[in-house]
Backbone as numpy.savetxt, mean C-alpha at the origin, in Angstrom:
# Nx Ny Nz CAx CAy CAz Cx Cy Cz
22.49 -18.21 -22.08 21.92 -16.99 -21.49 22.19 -16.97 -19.99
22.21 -16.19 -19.63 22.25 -15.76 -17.95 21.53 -14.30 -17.34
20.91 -14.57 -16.16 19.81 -13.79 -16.40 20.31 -13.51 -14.46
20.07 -11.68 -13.81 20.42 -11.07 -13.02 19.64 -11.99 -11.97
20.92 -11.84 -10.72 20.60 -12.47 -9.31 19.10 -12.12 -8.75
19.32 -10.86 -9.48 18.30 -9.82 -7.97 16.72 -9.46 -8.69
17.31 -9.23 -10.43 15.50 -8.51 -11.08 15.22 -9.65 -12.26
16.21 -10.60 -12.47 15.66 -11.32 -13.05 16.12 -11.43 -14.67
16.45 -10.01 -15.13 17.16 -9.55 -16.78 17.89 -10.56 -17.13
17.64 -10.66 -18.40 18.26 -11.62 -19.25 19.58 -10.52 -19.49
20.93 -10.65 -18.98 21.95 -10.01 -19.12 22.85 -10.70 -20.21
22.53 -11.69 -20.16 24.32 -12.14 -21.46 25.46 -12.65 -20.62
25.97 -13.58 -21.13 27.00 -13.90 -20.15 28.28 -13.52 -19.99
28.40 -11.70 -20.87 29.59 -11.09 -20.83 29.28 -10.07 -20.19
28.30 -9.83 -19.27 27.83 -8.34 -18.66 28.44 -8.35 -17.32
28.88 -7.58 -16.97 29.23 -7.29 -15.66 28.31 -6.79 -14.32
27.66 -5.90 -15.09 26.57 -5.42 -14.47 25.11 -5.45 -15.15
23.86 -5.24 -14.67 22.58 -5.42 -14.50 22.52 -4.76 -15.26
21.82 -4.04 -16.48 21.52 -2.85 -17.15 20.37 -2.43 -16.86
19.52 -3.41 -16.15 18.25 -2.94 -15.33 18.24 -2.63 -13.85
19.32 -3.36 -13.20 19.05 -2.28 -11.66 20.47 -2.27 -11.19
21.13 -2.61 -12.13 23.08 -2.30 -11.86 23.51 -3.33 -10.96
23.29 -4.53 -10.51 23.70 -5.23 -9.59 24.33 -6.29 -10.23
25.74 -6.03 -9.67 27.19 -6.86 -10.15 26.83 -8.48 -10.67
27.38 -8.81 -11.67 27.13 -10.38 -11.98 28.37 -10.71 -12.40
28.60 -11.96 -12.09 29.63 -13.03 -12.42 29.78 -13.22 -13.64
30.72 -12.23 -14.19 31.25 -12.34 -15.80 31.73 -13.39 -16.42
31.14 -13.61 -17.12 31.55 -15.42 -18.40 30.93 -16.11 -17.28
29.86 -16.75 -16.14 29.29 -17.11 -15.44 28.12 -17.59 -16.72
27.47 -19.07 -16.53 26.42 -19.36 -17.51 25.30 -18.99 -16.60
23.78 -19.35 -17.06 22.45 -18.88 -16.69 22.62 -18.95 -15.13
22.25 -18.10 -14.47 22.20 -18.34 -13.01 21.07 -19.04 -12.47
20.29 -20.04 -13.65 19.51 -21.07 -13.03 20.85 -22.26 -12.20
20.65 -23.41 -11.10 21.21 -24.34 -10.62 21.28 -25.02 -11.90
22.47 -25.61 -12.06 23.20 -27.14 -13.13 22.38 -28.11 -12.64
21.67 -29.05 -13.12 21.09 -30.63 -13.11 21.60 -31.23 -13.79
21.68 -32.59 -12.93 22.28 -33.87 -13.70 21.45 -33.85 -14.79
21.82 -35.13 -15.58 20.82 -35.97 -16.62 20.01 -36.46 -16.07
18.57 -36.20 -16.22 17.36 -36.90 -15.80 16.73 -36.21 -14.15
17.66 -35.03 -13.58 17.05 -34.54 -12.12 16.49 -33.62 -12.74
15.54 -33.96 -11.61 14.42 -32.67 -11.54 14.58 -31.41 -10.65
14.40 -30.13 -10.86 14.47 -29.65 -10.49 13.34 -29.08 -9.50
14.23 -28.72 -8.07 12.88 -28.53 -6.80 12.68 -27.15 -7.45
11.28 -26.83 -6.38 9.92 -25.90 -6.73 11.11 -24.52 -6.60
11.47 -24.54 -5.51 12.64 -23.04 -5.69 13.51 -22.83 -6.28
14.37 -24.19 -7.13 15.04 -23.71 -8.52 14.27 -23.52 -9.55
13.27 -24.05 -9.42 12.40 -23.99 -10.74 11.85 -22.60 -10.69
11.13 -21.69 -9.45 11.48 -20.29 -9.29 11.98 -19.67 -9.94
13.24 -19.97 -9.29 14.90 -18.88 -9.71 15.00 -19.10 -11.29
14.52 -19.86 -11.85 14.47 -19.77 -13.19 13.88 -18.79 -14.46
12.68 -18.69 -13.43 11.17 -17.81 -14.12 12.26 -16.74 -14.91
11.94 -16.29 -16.12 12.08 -15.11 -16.37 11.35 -14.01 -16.08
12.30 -12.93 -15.43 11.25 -11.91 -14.57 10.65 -12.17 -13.13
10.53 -13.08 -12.57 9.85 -13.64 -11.29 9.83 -12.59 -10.51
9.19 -12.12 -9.95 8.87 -10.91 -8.77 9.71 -11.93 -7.67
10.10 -10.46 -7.20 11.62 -10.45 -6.12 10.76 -11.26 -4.90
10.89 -11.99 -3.90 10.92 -12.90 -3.03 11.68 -12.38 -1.95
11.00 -12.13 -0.78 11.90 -11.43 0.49 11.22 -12.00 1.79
12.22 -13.10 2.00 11.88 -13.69 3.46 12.21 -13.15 4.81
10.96 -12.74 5.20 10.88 -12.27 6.88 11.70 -13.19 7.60
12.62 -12.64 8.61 13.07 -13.50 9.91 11.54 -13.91 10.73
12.20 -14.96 11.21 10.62 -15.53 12.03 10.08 -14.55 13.31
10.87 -14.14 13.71 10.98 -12.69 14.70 9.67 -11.89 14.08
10.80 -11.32 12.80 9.82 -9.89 12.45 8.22 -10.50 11.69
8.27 -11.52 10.94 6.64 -12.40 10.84 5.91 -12.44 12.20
5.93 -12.70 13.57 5.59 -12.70 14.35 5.24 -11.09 14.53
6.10 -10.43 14.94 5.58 -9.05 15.11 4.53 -8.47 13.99
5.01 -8.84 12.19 4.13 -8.59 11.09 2.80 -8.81 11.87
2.57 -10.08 11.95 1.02 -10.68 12.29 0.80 -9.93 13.08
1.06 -9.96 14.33 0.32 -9.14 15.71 0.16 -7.65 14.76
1.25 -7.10 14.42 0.38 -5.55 14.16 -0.10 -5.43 12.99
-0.39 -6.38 12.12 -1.66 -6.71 11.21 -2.67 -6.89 11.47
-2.62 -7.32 13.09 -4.15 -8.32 13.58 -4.10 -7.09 13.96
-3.81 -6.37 14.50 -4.10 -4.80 15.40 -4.56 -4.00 14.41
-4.45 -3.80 13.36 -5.31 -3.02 12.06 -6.38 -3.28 11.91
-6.36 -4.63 11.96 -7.69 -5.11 11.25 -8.50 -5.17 12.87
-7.96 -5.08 13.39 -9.01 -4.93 14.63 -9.58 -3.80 15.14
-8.52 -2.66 14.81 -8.52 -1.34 15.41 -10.24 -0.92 14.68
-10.79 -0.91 13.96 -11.69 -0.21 13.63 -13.34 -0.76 14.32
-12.66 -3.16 14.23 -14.24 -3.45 14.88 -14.00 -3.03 16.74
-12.70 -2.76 16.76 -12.91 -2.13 18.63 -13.88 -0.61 18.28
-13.53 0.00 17.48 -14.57 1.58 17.15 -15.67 1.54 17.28
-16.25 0.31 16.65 -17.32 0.47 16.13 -18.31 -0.45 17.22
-17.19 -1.23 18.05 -17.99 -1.35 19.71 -17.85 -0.28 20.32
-17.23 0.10 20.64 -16.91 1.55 21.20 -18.07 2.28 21.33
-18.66 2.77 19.88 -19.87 3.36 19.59 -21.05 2.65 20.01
-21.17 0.93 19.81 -22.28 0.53 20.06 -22.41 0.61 21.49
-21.31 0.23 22.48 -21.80 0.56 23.72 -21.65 1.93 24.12
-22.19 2.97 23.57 -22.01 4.36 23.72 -23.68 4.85 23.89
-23.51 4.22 22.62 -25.12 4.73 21.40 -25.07 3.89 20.57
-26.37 3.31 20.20 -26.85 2.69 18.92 -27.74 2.79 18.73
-28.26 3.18 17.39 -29.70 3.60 17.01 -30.09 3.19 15.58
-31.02 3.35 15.04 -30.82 2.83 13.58 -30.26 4.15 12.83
-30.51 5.48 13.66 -30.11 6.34 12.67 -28.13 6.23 12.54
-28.07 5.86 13.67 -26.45 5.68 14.27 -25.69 4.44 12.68
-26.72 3.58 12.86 -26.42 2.54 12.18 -26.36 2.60 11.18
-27.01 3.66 10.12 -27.08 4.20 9.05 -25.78 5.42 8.91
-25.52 6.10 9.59 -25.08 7.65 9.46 -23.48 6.94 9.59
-23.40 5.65 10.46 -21.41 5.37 10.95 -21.21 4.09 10.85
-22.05 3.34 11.43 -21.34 1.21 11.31 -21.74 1.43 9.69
-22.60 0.90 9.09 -22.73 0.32 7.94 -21.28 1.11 7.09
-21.55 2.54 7.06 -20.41 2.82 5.98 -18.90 2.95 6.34
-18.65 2.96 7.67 -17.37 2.76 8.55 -17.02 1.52 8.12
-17.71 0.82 8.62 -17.38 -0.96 8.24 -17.15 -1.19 6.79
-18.26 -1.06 5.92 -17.62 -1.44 4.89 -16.28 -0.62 4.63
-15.96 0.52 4.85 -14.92 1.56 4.01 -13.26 0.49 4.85
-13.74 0.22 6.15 -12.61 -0.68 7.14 -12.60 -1.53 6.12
-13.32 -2.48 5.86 -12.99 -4.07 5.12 -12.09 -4.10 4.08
-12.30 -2.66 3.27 -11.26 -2.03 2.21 -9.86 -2.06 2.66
-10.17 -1.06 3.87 -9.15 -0.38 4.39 -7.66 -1.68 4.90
-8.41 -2.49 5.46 -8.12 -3.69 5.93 -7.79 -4.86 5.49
-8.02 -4.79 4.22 -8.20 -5.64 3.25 -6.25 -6.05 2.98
-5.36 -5.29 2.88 -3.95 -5.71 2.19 -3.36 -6.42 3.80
-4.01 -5.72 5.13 -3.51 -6.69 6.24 -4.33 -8.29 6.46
-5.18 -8.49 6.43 -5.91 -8.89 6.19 -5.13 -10.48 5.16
-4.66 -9.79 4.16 -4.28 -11.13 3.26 -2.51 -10.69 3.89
-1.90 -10.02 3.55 -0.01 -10.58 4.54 -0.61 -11.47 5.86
-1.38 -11.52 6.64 -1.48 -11.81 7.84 -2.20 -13.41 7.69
-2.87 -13.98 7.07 -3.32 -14.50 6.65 -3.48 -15.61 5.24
-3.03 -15.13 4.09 -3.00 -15.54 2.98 -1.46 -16.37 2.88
-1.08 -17.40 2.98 0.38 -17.30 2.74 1.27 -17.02 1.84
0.16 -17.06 0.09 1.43 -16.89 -1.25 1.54 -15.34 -0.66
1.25 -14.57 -0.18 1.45 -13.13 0.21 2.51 -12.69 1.19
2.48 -13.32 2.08 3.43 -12.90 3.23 4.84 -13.14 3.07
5.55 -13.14 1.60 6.91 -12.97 0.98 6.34 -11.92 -0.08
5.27 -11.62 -0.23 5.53 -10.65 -1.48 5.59 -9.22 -1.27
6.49 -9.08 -2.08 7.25 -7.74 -2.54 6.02 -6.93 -2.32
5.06 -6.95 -3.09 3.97 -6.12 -3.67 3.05 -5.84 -2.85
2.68 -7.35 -1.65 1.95 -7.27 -0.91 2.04 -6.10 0.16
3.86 -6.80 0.76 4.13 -6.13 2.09 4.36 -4.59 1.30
4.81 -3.87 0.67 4.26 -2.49 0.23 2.88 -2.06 -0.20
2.05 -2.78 -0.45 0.81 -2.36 -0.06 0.40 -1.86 1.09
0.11 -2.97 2.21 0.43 -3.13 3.46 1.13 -1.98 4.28
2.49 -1.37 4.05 2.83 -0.47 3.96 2.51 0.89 4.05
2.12 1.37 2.87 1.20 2.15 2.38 0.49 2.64 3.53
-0.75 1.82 3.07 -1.86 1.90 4.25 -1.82 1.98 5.53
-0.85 1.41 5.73 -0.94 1.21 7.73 0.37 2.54 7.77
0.65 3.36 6.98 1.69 4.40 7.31 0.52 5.42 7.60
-0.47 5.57 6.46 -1.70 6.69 6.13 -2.53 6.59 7.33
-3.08 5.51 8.00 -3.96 4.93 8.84 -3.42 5.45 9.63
-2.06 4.71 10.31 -1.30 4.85 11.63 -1.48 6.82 11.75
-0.83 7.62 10.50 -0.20 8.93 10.68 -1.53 9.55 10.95
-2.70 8.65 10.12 -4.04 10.24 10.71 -4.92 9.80 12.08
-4.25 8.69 12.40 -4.99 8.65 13.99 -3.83 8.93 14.99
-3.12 9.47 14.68 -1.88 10.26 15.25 -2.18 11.30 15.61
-2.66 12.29 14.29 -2.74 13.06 14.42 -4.10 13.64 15.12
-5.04 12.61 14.85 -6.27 13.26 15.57 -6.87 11.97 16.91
-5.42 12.13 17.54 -5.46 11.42 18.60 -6.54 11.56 20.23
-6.97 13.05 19.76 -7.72 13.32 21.11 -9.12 13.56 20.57
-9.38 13.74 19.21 -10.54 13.93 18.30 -11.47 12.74 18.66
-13.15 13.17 18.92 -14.31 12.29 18.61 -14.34 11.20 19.99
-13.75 12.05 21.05 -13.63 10.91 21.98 -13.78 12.09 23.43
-14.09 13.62 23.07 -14.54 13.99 24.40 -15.71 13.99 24.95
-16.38 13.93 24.54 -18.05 13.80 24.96 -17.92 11.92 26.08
-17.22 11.33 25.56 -17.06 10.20 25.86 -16.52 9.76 27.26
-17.23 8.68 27.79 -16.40 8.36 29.13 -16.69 6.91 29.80
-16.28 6.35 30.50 -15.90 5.00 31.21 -15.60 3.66 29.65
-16.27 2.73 29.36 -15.71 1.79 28.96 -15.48 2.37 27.35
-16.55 2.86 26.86 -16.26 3.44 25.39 -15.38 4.59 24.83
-15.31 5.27 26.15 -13.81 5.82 25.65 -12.35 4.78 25.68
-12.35 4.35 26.69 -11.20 3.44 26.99 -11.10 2.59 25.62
-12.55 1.99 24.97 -12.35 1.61 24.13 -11.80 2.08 22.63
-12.39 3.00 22.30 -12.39 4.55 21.47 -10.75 5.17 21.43
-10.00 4.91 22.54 -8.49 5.11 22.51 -7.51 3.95 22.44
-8.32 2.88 22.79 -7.52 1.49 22.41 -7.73 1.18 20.93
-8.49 1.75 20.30 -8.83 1.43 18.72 -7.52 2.41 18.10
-7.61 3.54 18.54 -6.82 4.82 17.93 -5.43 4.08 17.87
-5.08 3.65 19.15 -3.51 3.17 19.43 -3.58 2.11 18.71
-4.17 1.22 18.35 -4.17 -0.12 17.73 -3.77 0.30 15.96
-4.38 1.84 15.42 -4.08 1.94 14.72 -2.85 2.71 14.09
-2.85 3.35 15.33 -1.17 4.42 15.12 -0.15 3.77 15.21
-0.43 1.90 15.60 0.66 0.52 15.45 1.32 0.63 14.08
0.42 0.92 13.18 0.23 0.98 12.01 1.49 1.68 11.04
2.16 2.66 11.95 3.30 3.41 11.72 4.43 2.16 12.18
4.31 1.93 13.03 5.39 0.52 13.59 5.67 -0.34 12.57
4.20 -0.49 11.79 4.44 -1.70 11.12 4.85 -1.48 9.59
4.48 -0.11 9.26 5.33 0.47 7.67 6.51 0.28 8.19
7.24 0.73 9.15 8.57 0.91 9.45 9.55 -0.94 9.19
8.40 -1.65 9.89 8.64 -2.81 9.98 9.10 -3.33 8.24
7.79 -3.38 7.90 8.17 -3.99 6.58 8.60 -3.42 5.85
9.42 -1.90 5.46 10.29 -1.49 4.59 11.75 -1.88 5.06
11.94 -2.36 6.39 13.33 -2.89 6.83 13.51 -4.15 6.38
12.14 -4.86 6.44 12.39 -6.11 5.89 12.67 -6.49 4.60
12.44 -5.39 3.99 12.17 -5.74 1.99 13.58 -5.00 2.01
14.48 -4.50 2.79 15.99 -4.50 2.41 16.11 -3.40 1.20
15.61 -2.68 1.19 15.66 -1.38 0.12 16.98 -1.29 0.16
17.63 -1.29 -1.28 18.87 -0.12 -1.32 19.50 0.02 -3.05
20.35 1.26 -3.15 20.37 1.25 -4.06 20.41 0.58 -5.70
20.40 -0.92 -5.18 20.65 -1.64 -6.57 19.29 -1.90 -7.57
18.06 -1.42 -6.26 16.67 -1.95 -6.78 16.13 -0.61 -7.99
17.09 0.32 -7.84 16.21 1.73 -8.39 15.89 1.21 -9.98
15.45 1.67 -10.43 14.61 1.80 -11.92 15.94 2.08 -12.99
15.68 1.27 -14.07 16.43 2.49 -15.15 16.11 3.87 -15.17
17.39 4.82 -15.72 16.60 5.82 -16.29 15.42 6.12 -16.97
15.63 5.24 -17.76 14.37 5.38 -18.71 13.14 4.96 -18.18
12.64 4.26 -16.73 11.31 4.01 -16.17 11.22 5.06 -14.46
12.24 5.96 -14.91 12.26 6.79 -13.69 10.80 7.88 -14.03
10.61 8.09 -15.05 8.97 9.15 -15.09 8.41 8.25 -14.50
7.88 7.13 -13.81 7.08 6.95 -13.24 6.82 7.32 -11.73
7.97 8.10 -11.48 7.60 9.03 -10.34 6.95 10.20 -10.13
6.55 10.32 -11.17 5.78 11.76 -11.80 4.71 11.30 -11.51
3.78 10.15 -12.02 2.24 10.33 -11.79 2.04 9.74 -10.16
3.02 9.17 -9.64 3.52 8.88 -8.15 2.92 10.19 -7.44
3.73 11.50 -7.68 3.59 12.53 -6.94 2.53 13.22 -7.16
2.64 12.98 -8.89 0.36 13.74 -8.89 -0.80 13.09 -8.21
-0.38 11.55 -7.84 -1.22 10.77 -7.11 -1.73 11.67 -5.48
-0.51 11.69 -4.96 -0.56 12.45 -3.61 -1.19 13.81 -3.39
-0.42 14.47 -5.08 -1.21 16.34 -5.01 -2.62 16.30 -4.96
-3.43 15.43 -6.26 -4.88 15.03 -6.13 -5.04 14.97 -4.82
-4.63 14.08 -4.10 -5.39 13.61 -2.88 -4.77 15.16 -1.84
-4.33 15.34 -1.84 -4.00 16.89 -1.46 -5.18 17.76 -1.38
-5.37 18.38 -2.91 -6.39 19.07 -3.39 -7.84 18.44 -3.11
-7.70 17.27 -3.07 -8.95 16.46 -2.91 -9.50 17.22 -0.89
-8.43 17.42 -0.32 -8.84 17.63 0.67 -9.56 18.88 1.07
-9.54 20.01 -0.27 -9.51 21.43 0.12 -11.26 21.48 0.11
-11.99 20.44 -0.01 -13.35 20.05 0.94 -14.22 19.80 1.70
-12.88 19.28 2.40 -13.30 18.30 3.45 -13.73 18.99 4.81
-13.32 20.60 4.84 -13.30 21.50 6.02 -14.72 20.98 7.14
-15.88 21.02 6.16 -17.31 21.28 6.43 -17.91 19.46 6.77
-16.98 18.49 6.89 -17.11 16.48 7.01 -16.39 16.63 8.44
-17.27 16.12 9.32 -16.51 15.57 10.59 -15.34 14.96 10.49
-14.45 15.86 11.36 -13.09 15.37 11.25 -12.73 14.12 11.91
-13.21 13.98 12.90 -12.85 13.15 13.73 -12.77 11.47 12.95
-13.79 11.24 12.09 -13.86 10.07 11.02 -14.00 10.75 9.57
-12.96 11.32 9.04 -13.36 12.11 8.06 -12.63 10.93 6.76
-14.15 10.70 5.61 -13.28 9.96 4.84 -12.62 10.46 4.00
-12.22 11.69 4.04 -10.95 11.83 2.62 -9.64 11.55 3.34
-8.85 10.71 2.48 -7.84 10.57 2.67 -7.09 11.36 3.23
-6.43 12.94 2.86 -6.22 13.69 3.79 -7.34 15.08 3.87
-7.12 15.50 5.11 -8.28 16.84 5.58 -7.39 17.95 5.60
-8.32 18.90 5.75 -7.17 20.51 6.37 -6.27 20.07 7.70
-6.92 19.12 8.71 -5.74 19.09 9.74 -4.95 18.04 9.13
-5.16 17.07 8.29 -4.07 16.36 8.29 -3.21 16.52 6.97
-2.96 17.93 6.86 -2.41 18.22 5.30 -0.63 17.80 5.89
-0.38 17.86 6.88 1.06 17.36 6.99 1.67 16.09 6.48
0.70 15.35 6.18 0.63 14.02 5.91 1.41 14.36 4.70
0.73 15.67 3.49 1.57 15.44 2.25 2.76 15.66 2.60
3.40 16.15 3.70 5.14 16.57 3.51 5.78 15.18 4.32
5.06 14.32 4.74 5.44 12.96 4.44 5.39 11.87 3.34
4.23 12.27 2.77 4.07 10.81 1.51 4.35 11.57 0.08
4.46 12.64 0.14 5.28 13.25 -1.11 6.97 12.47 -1.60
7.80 12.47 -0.42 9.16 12.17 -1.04 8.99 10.39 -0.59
8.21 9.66 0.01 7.66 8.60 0.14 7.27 7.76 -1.14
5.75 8.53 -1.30 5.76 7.79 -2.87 6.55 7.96 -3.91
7.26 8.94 -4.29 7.99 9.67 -5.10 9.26 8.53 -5.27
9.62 8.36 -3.92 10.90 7.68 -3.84 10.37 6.27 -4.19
8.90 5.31 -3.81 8.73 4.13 -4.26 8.98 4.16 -5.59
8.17 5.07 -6.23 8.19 4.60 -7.51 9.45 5.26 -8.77
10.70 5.41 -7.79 12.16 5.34 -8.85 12.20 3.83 -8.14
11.62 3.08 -7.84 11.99 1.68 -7.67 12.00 0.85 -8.87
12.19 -0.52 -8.37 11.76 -1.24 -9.90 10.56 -1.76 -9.70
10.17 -2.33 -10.70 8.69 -2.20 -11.21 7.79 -2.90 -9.85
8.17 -4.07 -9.77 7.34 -4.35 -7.98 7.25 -3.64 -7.21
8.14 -3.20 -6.74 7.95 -2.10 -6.12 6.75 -0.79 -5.77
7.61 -0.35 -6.92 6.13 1.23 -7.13 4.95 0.45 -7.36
4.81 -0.55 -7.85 3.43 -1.31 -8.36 2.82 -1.32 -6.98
3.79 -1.96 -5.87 2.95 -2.35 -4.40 2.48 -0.69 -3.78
3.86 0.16 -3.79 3.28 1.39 -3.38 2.41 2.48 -4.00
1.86 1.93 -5.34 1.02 2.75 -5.92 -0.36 2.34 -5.56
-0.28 0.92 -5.29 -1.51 0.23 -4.90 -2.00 0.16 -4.19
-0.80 0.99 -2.83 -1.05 0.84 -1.49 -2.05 2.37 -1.18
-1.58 3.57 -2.07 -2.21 4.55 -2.18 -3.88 4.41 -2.76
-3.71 3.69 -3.74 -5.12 3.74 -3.95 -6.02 2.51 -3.44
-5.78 1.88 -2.57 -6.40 0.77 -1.34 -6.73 2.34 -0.53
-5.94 2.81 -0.15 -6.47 3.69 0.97 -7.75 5.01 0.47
-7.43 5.15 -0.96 -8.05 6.29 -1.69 -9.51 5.62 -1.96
-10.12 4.79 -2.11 -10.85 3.42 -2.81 -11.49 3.06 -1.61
-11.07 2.94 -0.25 -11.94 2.71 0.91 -12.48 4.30 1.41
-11.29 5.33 1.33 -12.68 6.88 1.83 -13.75 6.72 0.71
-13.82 6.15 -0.77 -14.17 6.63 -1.50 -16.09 5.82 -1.46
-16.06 4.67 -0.70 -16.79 3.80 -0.45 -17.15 4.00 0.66
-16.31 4.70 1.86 -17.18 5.07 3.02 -18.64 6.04 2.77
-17.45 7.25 1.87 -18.57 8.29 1.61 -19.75 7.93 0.61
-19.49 6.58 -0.66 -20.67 6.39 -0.97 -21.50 5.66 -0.24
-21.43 5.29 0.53 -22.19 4.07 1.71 -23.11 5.28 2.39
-22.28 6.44 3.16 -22.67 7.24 3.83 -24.07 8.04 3.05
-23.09 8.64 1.94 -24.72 9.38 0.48 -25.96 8.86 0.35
-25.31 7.40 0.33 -26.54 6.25 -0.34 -27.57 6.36 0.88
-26.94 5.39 2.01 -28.02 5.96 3.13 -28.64 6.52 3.85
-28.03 7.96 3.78 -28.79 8.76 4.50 -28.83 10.06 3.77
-29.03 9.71 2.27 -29.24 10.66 0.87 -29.19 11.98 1.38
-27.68 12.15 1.31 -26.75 13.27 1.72 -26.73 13.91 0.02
-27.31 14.60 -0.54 -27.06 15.45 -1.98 -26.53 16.01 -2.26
-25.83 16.78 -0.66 -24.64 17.88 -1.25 -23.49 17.68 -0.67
-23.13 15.80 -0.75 -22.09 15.17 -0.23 -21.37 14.57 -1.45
-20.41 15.51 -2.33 -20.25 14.52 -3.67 -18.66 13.83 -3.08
-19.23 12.56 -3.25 -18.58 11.03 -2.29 -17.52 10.88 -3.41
-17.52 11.24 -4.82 -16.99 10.74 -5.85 -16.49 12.41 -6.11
-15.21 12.64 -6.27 -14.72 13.62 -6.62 -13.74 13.99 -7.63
-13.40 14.94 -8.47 -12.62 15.04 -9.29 -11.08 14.38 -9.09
-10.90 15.22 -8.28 -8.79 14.78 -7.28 -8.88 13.39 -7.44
-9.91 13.24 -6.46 -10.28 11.18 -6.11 -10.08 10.64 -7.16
-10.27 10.69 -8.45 -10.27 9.98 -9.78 -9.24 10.15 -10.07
-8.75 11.63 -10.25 -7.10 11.70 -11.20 -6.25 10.84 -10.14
-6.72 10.56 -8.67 -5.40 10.47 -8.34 -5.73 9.04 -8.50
-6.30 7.93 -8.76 -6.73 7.04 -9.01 -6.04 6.32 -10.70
-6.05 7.21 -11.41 -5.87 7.15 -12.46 -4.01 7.50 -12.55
-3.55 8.42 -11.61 -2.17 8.67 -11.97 -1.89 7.28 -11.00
-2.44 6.57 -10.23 -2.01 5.45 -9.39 -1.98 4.10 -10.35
-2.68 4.10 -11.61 -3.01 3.11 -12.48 -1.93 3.49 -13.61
-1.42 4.54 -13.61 -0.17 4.78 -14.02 1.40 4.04 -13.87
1.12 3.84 -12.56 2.45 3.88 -12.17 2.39 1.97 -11.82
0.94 1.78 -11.85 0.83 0.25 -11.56 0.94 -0.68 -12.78
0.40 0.10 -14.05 0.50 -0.33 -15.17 2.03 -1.66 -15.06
2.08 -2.25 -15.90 3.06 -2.86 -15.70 4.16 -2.51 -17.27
5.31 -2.86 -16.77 6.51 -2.38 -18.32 6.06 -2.42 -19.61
5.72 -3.68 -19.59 5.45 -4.29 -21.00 4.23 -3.50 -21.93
3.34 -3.27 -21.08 2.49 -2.23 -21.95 2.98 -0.81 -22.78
3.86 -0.29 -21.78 4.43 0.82 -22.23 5.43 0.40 -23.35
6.37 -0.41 -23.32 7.70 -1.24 -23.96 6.62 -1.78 -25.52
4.62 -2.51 -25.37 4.76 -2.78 -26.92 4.02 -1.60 -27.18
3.79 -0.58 -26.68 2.97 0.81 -27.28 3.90 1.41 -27.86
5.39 1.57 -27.40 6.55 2.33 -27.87 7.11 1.58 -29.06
6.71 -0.08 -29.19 7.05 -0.76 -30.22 6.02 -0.24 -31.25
4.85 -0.31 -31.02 3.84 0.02 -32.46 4.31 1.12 -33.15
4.69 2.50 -32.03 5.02 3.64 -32.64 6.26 3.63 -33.29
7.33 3.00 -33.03 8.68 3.14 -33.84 8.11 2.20 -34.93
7.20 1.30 -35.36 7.05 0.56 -36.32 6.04 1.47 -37.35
């Protein structure tokens, strides 16, 4: 047997090409595991390259890991600078109830995929991770972009200064999607078969939900508004429309990280606003919304993994 450089397919040792992501192989070539003597053992990274299927492995230059970390640590920081910001502004218990408690927790979410690349090490090569990661710090970075002068005029001497060093810490956040889709080396050999290309379909209903999800939000302070996107930041969809769309004609790691990365971000507004309901029994604040779910559910779509679909299609031809 011999099995593809790049996704792992058990190809045959008369194939020329990948039948799962088309990438050229060494014809009449045996298994592309390493040859061992009699009696060697094989090290931890041939033993790897062996796995059938093994999720793709993409090593950062030590350069761009260095930059990773710093504007990981800048995410995960950008929100506890906010939330000093506010305390040396105002703090009150009603303050403490109405913005830290449910800000914070909805951040820890939010924060949560930098948080482990930056930190965790089986993570900071993975495929899945750094498009998570991704994801989020594109959504984060693009809506404190956009509401760059928002929730910060009333404000002045150290807590604004602070209040705009949080914003910029998070509009890094665009730096650092940019970062790690250069690093994961996208190009055409990774795309999907035909036949797992519909999974760009519940990809793009993921985004419309959260679209529609926004046509609410008019009457929620914008300035920290937790739906994912608002009326001002509906531009966002004519960015993450051909974005997600395009993750998920990927192969299966892939869309898996960028489907996951969508609903990390969908999953923390969704926990701000119940934090927010719960404590300060807001009734005509529904925190849990229709969009919010489907798009949750078309995101569990696309995360699903092959094999489910591959023995459901087996029961039915049987």
């Amino acid at each position: 047997m011999a099995f593809c450089t790049n996704c792992g397919t058990n190809v045959g040792t008369s194939i020329r090409f990948c039948t799962n992501c088309g990438t050229p192989q060494a014809a009449g070539s045996p298994a592309n595991a390493p040859l061992l003597e009699f009696g060697e053992q094989a090290s931890p990274q041939q033993q790897q390259s062996m796995i059938y299927g093994a999720a793709p492995v993409v090593q950062a230059s030590s350069t761009n890991k260095q930059f990773i970390l710093m504007l990981c640590i800048a995410q995960i920081v950008a929100p506890l600078i906010l939330v000093l910001a506010e305390a040396i502004d105002q703090i009150s218990f009603e303050s403490i109830k109405e913005f830290f408690i449910p800000y914070l927790i909805g951040a820890a979410v939010g924060f949560s995929p930098f948080a482990a690349l930056a930190f965790i090490p089986k993570f900071q090569n993975d495929v899945q991770m750094k498009l998570v990661a991704a994801i989020a710090a594109a959504i984060f970075g693009t809506q404190n972009l956009i509401a760059l002068d928002d929730g910060v005029f009333w404000l002045s001497g150290l807590p604004k200064f602070l209040t705009y060093l949080s914003i910029i810490a998070s509009v890094s956040g665009i730096g650092l999607a940019v970062l790690l889709v250069l690093d994961l080396k996208i190009n055409k050999s990774m795309l999907a078969s035909m036949a797992e290309r519909w999974r760009a379909v519940p990809g793009f209903l993921a985004v419309l939900f959260l679209v529609l999800d926004s046509a609410d939000s008019e009457r929620i302070w914008v300035a920290f508004s937790p739906r994912v996107f608002t009326d001002k930041f509906a531009v966002l969809s004519f960015v993450f429309f051909p974005v997600v769309v395009g993750a998920c004609l990927l192969q299966e790691k892939y869309r898996q990280g960028a489907a996951a990365g969508i609903a990390v971000v969908t999953v923390s507004s969704m926990i701000y606003q119940m934090a927010s309901a719960i404590l300060n029994d807001y009734n005509d604040w529904p925190f849990i919304t229709l969009p919010s779910i489907l798009a949750l559910v078309c995101c569990g779509a696309v995360i699903a993994p092959n094999s489910i679909f591959q023995q459901k299609l087996t029961s039915v031809r049987l």
